[in-house]
C-alpha positions as CSV (number, residue, x, y, z in Angstrom):
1,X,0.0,0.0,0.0
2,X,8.9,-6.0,-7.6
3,X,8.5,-3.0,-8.3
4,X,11.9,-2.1,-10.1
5,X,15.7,-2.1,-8.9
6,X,15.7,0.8,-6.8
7,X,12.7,0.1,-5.0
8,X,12.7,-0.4,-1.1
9,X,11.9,-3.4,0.5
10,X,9.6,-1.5,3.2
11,X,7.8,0.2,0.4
12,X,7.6,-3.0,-1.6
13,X,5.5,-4.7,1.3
14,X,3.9,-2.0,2.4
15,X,2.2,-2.1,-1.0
16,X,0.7,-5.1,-0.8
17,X,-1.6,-3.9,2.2
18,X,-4.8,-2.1,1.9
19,X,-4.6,1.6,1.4
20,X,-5.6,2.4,4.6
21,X,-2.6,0.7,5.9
22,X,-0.9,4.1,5.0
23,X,-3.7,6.8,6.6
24,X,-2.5,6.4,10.0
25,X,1.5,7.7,9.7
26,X,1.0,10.7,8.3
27,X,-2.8,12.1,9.0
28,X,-2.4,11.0,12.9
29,X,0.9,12.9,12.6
30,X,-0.8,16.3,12.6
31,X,-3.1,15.5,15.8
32,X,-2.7,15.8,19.5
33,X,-2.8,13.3,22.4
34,X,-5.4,10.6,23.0
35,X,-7.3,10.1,26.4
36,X,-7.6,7.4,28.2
37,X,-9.6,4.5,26.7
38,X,-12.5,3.2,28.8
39,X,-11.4,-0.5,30.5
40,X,-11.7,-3.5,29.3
41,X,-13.0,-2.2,25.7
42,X,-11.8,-3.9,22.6
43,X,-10.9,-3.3,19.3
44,X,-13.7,-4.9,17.8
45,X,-17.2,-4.3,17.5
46,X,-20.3,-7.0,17.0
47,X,-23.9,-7.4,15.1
48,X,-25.4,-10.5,15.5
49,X,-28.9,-11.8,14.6
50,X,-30.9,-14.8,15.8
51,X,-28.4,-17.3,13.8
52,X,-25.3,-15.1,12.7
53,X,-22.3,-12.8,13.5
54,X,-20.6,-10.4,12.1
55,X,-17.3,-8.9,13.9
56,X,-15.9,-6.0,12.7
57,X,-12.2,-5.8,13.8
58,X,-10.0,-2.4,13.9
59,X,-6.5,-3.2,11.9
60,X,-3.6,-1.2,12.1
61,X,-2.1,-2.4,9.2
62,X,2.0,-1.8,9.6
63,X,3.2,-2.8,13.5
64,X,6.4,-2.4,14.8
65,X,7.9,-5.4,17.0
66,X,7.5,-3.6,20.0
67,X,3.7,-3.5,19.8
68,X,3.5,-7.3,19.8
69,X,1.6,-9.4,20.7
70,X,-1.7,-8.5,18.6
71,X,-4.3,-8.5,21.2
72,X,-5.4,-12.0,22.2
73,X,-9.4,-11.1,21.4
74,X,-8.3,-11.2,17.4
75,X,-7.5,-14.7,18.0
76,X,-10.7,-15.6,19.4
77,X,-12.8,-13.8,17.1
78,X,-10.5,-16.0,14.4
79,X,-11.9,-19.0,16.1
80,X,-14.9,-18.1,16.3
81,X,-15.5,-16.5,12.4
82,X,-16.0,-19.2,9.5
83,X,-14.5,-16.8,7.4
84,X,-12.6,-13.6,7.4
85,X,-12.9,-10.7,4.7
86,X,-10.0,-8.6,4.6
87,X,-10.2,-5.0,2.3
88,X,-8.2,-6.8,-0.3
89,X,-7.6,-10.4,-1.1
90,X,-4.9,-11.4,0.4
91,X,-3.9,-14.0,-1.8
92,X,-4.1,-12.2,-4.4
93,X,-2.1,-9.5,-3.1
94,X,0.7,-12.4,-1.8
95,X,1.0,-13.4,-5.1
96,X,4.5,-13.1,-7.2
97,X,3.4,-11.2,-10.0
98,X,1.5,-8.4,-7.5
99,X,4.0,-5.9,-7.1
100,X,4.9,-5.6,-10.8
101,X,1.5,-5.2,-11.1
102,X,0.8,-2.7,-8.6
103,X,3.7,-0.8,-10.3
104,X,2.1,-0.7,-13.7
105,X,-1.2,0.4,-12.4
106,X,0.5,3.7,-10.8
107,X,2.9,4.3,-12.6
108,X,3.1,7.4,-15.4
109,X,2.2,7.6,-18.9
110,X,5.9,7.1,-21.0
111,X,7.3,10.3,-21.5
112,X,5.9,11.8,-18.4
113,X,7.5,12.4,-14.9
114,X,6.2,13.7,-11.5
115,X,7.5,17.0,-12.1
116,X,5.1,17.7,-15.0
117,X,2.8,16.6,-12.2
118,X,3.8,18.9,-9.0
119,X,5.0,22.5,-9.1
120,X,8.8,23.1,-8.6
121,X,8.6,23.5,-4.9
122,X,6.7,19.8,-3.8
123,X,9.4,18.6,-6.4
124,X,12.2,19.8,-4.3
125,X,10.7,19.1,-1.1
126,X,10.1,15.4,-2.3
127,X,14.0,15.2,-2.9
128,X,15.3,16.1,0.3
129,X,13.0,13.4,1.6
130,X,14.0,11.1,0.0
131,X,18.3,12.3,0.3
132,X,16.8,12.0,3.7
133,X,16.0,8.4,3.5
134,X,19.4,7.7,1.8
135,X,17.3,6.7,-2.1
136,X,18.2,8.0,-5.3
137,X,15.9,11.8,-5.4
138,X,15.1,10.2,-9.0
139,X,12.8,7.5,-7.0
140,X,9.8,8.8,-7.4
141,X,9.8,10.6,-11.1
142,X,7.9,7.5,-13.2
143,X,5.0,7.5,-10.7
144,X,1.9,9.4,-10.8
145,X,0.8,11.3,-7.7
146,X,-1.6,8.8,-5.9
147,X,1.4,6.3,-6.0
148,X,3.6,8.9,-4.5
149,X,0.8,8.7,-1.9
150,X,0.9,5.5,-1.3
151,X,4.5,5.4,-1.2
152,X,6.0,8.1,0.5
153,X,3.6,6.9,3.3
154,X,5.1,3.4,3.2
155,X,8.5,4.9,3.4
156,X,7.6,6.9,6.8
157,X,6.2,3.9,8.0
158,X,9.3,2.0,7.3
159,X,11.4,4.6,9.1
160,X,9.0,4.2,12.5
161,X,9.8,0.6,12.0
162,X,6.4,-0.2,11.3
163,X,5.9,-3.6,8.7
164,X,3.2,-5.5,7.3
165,X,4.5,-8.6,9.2
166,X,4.4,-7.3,12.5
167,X,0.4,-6.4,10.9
168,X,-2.9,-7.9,12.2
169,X,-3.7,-8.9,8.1
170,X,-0.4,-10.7,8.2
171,X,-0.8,-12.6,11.1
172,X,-4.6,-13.2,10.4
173,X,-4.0,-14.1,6.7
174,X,-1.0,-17.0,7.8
175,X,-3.5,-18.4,10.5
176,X,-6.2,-18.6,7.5
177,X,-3.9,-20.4,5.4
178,X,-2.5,-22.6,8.2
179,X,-6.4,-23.9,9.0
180,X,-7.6,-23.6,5.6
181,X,-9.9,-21.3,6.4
182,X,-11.6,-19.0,3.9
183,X,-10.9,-15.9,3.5
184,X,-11.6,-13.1,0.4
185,X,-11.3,-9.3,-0.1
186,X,-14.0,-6.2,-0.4
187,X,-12.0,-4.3,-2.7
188,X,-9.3,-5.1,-5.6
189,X,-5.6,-3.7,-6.0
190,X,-6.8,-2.0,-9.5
191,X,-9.9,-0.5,-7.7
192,X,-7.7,0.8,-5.4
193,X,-5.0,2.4,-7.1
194,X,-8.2,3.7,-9.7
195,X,-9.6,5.9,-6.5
196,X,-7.1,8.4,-7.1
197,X,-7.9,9.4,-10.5
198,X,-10.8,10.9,-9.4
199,X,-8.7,13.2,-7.6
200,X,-7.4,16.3,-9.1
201,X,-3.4,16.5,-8.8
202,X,-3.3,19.4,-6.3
203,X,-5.2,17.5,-4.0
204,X,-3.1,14.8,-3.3
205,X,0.1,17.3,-4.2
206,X,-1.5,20.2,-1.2
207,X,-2.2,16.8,1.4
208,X,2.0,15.5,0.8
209,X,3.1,19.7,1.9
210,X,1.1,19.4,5.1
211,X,2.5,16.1,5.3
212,X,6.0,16.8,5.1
213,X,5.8,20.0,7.4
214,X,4.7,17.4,10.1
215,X,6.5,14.2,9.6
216,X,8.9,14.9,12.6
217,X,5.5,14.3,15.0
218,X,5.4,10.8,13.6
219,X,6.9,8.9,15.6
220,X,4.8,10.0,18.9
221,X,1.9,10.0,16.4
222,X,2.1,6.2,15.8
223,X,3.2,6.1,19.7
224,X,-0.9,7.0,20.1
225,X,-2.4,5.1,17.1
226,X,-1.2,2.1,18.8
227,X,-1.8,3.0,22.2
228,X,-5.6,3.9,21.0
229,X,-6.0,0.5,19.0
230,X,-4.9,-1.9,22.0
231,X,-7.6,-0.1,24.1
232,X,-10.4,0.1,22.0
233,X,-10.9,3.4,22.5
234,X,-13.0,4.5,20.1
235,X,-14.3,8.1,21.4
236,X,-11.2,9.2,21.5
237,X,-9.5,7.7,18.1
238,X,-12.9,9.3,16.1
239,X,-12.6,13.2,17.7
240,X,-8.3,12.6,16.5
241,X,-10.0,11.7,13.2
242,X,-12.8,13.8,12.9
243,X,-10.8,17.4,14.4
244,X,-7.8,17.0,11.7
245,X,-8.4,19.3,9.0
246,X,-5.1,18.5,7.2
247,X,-6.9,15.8,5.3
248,X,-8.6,17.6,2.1
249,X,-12.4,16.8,2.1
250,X,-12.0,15.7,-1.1
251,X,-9.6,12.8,-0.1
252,X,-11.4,12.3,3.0
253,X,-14.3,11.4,1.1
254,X,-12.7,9.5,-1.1
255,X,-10.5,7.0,1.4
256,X,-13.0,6.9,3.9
257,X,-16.5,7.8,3.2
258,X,-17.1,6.5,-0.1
259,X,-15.3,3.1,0.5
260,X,-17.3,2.7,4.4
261,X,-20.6,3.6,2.0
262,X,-19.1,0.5,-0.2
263,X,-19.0,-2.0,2.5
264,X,-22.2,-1.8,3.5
265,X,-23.9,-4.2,1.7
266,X,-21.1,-6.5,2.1
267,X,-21.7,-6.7,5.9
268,X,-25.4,-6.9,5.2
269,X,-25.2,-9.9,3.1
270,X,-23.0,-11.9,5.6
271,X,-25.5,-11.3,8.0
272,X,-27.7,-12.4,6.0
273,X,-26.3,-15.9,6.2
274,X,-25.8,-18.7,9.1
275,X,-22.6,-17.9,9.3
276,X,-20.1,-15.9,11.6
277,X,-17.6,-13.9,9.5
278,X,-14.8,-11.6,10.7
279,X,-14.3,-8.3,8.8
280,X,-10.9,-7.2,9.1
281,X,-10.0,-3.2,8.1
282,X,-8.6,-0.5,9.1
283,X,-9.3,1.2,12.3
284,X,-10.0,5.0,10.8
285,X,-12.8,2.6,9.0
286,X,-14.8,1.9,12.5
287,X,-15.1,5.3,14.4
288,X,-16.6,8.6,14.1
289,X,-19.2,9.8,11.5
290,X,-19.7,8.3,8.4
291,X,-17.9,5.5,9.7
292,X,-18.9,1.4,9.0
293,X,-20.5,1.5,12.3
294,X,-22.0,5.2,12.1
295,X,-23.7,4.4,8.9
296,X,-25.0,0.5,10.0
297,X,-26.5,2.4,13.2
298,X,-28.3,4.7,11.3
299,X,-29.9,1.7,9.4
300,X,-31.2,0.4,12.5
301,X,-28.1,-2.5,13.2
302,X,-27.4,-2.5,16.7
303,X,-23.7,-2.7,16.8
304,X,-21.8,-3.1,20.0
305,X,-18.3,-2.8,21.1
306,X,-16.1,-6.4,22.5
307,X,-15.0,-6.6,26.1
308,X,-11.5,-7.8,26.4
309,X,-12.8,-10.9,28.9
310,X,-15.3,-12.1,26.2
């Protein structure tokens, strides 16, 4: 969320994660300190009906080793689920041929480079970040601007340490394979990359300056992400979300809203069955308004948050 020779490994894997798995580095970097979660809540919340679950788990995509061990109430939701849907296919995204594929799909016309893209200024910005991070300042010329996006949030998150391994999708994903237990995606990679071609350039180009003025906070950013995941503290994760005004509307709609509006009928449908199913996304996905849960709620689906001890 390979490509060629000069390509990072961090940024490598951190493509083959949902693009939420980026959101948290850099839009939590421009946001003060969480409060203390209420005890004993989890990061997961539950609709049930007289012969069904669904769970709807929080991910934080890229972990570092130090915030191990996931929580133990993802395992037993695991057990529990017949099946978990992740945002992408997992598989799919494991797959060899991903990456080069991934590349393609963001990648400029031939001929073009990101600086008939971005104005001078981002341009120059873009490569002392990346002197920063000891890569060629070349590295990011043949890709258009969502992929920068995508990227240069990968790359932050590699610097906090933070990998899809260490990830709840990850370790989720192995245990499905491991018990042969099925498993599929809401969205695809090419819908995905797709989403930001509805955005105009200066969008995505204005959300990278704010970025950049900010990327020293994250590191304590992440500190809280983390923090706010592990307690299931959902009041306070949504008024971080909800009070940032860094994001662009525009993009907010576009990663968040449009895609929680998207899912929907997904979660209705395995209701709909005899089945219990785990949904696994990101946690920005699951609080405040217009969230998955805001918008089920407002159907009429009583949705309530786990308790560690269950």
């Amino acid at each position: 969320m390979g490509f060629n020779q000069s390509i990072s490994a961090t940024a490598c894997h951190s493509m083959k994660l949902p693009i939420s798995a980026i959101l948290p580095v850099l839009a939590l970097a421009m946001v003060s300190p969480l409060s203390a979660g209420e005890p004993d809540k989890a990061p997961v919340w539950k609709i049930s009906d007289s012969d069904s679950t669904v769970y709807l788990a929080w991910s934080v995509h890229l972990l570092r080793k130090k915030d191990l061990p996931i929580p133990a109430v993802f395992d037993r939701v695991y057990a529990e689920s017949e099946e978990v849907v992740f945002e992408v296919d997992m598989a799919v995204m494991s797959r060899p041929g991903a990456a080069a594929e991934m590349t393609k799909l963001g990648s400029l016309p031939a001929g073009e480079t990101l600086s008939d893209r971005f104005v001078p200024e981002t341009m120059k910005r873009l490569r002392a970040y990346l002197r920063d991070c000891g890569m060629r300042e070349d590295f990011l010329d043949p890709y258009d601007p969502g992929m920068v996006f995508l990227l240069l949030s990968s790359l932050e998150a590699g610097k906090l340490g933070a990998k899809p391994e260490f990830g709840v999708e990850t370790a989720l994903f192995d245990q499905c394979l491991a018990d042969g237990k099925p498993s599929r995606g809401l969205e695809t990679m090419a819908y995905q990359v797709s989403l930001f071609d509805e955005l105009d350039d200066s969008v995505i180009e204005e959300y990278l300056n704010r970025s950049l003025d900010q990327i020293k906070e994250s590191p304590e950013a992440f500190d809280r992400l983390v923090e706010a995941w592990r307690e299931g503290d959902a009041k306070a994760l949504a008024a971080e979300v909800d009070k940032d005004t860094s994001m662009p509307d525009e993009l907010r709609d576009l990663l968040l809203t449009k895609r929680n509006r998207n899912w929907i009928p997904e979660i209705e449908k395995a209701l709909a069955t005899d089945r219990d199913v785990m949904f696994l996304v990101g946690a920005a996905h699951l609080v405040g308004e217009e969230s998955v849960v805001d918008l089920l709620r407002k159907k009429g689906i009583e949705v309530t948050q786990l308790a560690n001890s269950e």
